[in-house]
Steps between C-alpha positions, in 0.01 A plus 500: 500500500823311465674752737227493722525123517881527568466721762245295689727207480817640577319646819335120615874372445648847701215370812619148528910600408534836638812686373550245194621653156186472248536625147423414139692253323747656234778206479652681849685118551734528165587827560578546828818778460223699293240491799392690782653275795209316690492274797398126546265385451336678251184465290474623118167500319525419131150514302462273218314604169105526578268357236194711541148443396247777459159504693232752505683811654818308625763235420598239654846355482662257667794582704796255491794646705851312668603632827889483532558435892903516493632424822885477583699179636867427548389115668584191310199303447663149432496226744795526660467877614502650845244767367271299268192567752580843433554466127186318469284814717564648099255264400254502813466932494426487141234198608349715744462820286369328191175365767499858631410610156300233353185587491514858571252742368421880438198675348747506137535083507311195593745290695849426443568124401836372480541301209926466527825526694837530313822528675776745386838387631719663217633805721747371728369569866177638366180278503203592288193297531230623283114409616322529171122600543136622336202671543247688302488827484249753398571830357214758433526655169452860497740843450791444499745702798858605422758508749766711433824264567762770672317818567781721628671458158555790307613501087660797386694547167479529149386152285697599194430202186 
């Protein structure tokens, strides 16, 4: 249900920013020699722990997640600065893509409210606002479906103790 929610969003944010990078949240920021280069600006989905309460034949949680928009800048932003207007466009894209999202739904979540904004300014050229938001979700319970991770892998060997 998670992925199913993840996918849905990642494709309403693909219709209104066509070609941006989307992907889940793993810390990509601090290690970005370690990382699969990605172009500006980018999105990363990070999912906070979901408190879930039981109902009769489902759960319902609810879903707090921060979406990291990092976007790029080499402008100053201080008074003086031939560029600031476009220094400042940092703040109005992440503006406009926080009220693209608010409020967005799928049959997984009620409606996405923003409840914060914090700013990220810690990686040189690299600005990370994070749009923190909720919604309740509602997850049937029934059997339970494994998915093998990597299919096409194949062990062979001796385990020796």
């Amino acid at each position: 249900m998670i992925t199913d929610f993840y996918k849905a969003l990642q494709a309403h944010i693909e219709q209104e920013y066509p070609g941006i990078w989307i992907d889940l949240w793993n810390d990509q920021l601090n290690h970005m020699s370690e990382e699969d280069p990605f172009p500006f600006p980018a999105v990363f989905i990070e999912f906070e722990p979901i408190p879930w309460e039981r109902l009769s034949g489902a759960k319902r949680g609810k879903l707090t997640m921060r979406v990291h928009f990092v976007q790029e800048s080499y402008n100053g932003s201080h008074n003086k600065s031939k560029n600031q207007l476009n220094a400042l466009n940092i703040l109005e894209n992440a503006e406009d893509f926080d009220t693209f999202l608010d409020g967005y739904s799928t049959p997984f979540c009620t409606p996405l409210s923003g409840i914060s904004t914090e700013f990220d300014h810690n990686h040189n050229s690299i600005i990370d606002t994070i749009q923190v938001y909720e919604c309740t979700i509602n997850k049937p319970i029934g059997k339970r479906k494994m998915v093998p991770v990597n299919p096409g892998l194949k062990l062979t060997g001796n385990i020796e103790a």
